[in-house]
Rosetta silent file (secondary structure, phi, psi, omega in degrees, C-alpha in Angstrom):
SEQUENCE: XXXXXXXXXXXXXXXXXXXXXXXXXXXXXXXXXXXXXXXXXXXXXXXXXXXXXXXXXXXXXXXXXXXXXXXXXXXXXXXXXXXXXXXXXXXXXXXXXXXXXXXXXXXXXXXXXXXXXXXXXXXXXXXXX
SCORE:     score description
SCORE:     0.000 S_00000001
   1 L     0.000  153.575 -179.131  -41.243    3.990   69.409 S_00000001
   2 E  -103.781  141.964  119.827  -37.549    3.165   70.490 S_00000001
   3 E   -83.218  132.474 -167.085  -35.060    4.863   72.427 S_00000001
   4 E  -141.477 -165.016  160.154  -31.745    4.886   71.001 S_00000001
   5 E  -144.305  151.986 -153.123  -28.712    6.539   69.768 S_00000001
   6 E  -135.425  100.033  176.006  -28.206    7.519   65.884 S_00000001
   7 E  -103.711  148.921 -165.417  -24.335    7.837   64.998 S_00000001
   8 E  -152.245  151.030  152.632  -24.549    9.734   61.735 S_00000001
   9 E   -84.927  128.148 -178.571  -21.576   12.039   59.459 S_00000001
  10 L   -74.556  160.032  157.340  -23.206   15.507   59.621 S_00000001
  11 L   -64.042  154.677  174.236  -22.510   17.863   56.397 S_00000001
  12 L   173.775  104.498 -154.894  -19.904   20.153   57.522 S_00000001
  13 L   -50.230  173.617 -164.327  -17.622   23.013   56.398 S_00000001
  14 L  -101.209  158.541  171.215  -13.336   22.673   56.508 S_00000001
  15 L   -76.164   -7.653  141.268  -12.049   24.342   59.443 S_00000001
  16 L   -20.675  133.766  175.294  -10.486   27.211   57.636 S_00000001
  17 L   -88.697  -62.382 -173.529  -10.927   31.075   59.215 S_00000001
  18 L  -115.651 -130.833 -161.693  -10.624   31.962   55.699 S_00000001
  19 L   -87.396  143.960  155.492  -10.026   31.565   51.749 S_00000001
  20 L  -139.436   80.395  161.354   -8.203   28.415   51.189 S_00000001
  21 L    34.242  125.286  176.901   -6.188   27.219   47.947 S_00000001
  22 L   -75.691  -22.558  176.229   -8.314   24.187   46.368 S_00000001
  23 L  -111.173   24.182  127.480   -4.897   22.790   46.225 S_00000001
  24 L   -82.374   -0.602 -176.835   -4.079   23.052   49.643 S_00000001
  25 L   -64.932  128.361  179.875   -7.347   22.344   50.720 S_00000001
  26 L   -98.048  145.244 -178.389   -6.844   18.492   53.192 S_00000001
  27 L  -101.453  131.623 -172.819   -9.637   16.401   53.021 S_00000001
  28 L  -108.742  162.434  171.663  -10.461   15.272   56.558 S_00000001
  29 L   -38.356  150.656  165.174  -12.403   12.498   57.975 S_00000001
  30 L   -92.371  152.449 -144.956  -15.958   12.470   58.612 S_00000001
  31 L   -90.868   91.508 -166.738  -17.698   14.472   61.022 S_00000001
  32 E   -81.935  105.315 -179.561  -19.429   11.691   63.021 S_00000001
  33 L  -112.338  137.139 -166.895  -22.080   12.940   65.324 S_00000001
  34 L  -106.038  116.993  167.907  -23.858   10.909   68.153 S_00000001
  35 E  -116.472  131.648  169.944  -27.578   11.727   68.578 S_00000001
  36 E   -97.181  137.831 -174.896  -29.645   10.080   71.432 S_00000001
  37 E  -168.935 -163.027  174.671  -33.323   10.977   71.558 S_00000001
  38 E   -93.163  132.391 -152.439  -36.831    9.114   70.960 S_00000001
  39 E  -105.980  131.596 -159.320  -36.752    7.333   67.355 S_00000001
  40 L  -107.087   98.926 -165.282  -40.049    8.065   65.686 S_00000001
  41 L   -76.378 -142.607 -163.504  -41.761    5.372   63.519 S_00000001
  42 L  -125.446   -4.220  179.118  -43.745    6.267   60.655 S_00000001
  43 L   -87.357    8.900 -161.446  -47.270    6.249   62.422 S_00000001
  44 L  -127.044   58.403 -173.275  -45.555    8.794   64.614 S_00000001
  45 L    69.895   12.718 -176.038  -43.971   12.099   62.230 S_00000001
  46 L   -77.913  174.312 -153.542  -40.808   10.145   61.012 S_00000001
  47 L   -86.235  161.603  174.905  -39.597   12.106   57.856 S_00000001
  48 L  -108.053  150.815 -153.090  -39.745    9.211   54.779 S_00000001
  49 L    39.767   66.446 -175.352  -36.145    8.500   53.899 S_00000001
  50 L  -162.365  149.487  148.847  -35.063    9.841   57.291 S_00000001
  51 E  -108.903  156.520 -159.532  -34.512    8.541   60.953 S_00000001
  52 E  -157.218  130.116 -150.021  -36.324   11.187   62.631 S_00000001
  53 E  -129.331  150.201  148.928  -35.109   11.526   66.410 S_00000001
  54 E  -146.823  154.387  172.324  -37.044   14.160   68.944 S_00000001
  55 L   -64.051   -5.042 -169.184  -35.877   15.119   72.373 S_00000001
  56 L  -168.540  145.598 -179.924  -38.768   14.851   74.116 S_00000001
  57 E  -149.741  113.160  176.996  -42.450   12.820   74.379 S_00000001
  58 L   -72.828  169.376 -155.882  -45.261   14.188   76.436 S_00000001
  59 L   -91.554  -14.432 -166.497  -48.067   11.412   78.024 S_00000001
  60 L   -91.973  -16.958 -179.153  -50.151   13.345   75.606 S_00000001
  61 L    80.202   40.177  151.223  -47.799   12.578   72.577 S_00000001
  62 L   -75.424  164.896  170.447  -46.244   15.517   71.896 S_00000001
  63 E  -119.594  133.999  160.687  -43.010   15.825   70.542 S_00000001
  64 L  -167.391  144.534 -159.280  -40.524   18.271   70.197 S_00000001
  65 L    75.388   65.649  138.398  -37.034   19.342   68.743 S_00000001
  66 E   -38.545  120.916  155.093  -36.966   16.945   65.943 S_00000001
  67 E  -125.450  133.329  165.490  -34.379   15.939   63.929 S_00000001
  68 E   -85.632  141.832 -163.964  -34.496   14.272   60.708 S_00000001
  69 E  -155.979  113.886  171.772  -31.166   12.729   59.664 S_00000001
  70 L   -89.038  154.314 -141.031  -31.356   11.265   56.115 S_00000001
  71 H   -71.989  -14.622  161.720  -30.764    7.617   56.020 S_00000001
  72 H   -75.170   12.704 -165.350  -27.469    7.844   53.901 S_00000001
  73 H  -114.233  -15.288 -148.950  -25.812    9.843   56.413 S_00000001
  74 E   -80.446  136.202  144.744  -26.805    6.737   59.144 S_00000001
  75 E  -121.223  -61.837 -169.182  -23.549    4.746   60.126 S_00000001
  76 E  -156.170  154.451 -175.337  -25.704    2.989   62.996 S_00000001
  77 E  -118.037  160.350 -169.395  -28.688    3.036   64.977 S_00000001
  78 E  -126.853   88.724 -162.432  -28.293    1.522   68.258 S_00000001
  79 E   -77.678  161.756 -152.778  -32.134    0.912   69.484 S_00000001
  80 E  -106.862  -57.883  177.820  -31.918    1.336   73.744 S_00000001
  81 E  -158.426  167.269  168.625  -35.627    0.205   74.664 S_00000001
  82 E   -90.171  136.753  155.560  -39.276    0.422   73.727 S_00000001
  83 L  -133.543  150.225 -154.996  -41.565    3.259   74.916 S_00000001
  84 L  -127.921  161.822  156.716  -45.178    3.793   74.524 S_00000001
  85 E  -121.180  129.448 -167.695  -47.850    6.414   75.590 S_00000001
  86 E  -124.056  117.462 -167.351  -50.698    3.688   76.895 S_00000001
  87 L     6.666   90.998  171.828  -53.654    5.846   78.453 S_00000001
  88 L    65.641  -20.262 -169.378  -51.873    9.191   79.253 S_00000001
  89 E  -121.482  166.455 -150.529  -48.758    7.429   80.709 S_00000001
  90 E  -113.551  109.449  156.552  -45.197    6.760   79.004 S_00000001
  91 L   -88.074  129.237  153.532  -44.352    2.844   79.444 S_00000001
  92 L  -125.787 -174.425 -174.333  -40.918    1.758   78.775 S_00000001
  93 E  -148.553  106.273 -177.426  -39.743   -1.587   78.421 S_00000001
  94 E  -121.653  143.545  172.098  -35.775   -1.645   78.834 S_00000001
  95 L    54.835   72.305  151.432  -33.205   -4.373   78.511 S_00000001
  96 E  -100.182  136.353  146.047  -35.012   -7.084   76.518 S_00000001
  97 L  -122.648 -129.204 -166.073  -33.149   -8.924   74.518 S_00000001
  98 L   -75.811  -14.604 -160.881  -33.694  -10.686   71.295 S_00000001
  99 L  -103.964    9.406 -176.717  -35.328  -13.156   72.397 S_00000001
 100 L    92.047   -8.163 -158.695  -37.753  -11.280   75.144 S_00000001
 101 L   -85.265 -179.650 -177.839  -35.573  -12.244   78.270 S_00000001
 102 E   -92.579  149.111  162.387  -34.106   -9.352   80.336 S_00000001
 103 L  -123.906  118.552 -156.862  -30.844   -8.112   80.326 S_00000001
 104 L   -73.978 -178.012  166.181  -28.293   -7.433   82.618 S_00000001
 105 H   -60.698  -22.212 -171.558  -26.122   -4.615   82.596 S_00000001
 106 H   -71.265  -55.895  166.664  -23.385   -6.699   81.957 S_00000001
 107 H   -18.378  -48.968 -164.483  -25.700   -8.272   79.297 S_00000001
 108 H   -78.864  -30.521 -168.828  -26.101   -4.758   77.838 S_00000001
 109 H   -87.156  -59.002 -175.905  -22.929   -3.569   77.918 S_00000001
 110 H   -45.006  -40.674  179.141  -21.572   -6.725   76.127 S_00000001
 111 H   -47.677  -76.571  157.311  -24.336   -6.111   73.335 S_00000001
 112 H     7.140  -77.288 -172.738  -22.789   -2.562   73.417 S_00000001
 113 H   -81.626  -29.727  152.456  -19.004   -3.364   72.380 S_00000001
 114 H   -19.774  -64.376 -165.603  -20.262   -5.869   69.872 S_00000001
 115 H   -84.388  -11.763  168.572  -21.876   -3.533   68.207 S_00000001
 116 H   -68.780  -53.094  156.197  -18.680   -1.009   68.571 S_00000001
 117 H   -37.114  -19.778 -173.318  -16.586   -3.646   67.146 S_00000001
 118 H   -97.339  -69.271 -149.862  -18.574   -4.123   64.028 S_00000001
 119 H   -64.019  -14.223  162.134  -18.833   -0.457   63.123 S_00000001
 120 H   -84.253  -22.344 -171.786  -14.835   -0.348   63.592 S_00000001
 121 H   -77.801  -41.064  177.816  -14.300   -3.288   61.567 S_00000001
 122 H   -58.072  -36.964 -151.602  -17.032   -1.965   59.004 S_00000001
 123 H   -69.828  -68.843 -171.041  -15.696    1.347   59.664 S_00000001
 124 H   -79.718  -22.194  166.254  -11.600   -0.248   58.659 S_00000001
 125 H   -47.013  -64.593 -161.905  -13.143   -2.307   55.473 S_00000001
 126 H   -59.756  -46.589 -172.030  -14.174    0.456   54.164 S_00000001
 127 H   -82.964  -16.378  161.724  -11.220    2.608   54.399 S_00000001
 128 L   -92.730   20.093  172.382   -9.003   -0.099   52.685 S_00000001
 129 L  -101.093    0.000    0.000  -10.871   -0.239   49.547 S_00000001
């Protein structure tokens, strides 16, 4: 299992109080939600065609407050670290990078705006076609 963060556009209603004219209706942007949790792999309850996130992992391997987020909804998963349940206790293993070495914070944080740069650049592609 990973720890991450899951930026996803949620489904989501117009911001109207009431009735609104289809031809006044504005079409707004999408409603881009950031969830951080424990990322669930498929021997461990992930949903199929889903990232599957839960808030919480017991030594015993529970889980609980799940979310499934289906994978066409994903703009990016950002994995954090690995964690494990190894006889009753929760290992993590944080700031590896690709290549197994450690990473510093600086390391991490550099990773970090990389990957913010790409999803705006993906992010401004998109919006000019």
């Amino acid at each position: 299992m990973k720890v991450g963060v899951v930026i996803w556009n949620d489904a989501h209603s117009d911001e109207a109080d009431s009735w609104v004219s289809v031809s006044r209706r504005v079409d707004h942007a999408p409603f881009e939600v950031v969830t951080v949790g424990i990322i669930l792999d498929s021997n461990t309850g992930k949903k199929r065609g889903h990232v599957s996130v839960a808030q919480s992992l017991t030594p015993s391997e529970f889980v609980d407050h799940v979310i499934h987020i289906p994978k066409a909804m994903i703009v990016e998963v950002i994995e954090l670290f690995d964690i494990k349940v190894k006889d009753e206790t929760i290992e993590l293993d944080s700031g590896r990078s690709k290549n197994g070495s450690r990473l510093s914070t600086k390391g991490r944080s550099e990773r970090a705006t990389r990957r913010t740069r790409t999803r705006a650049n993906n992010r401004q592609t998109s919006e000019d076609r």
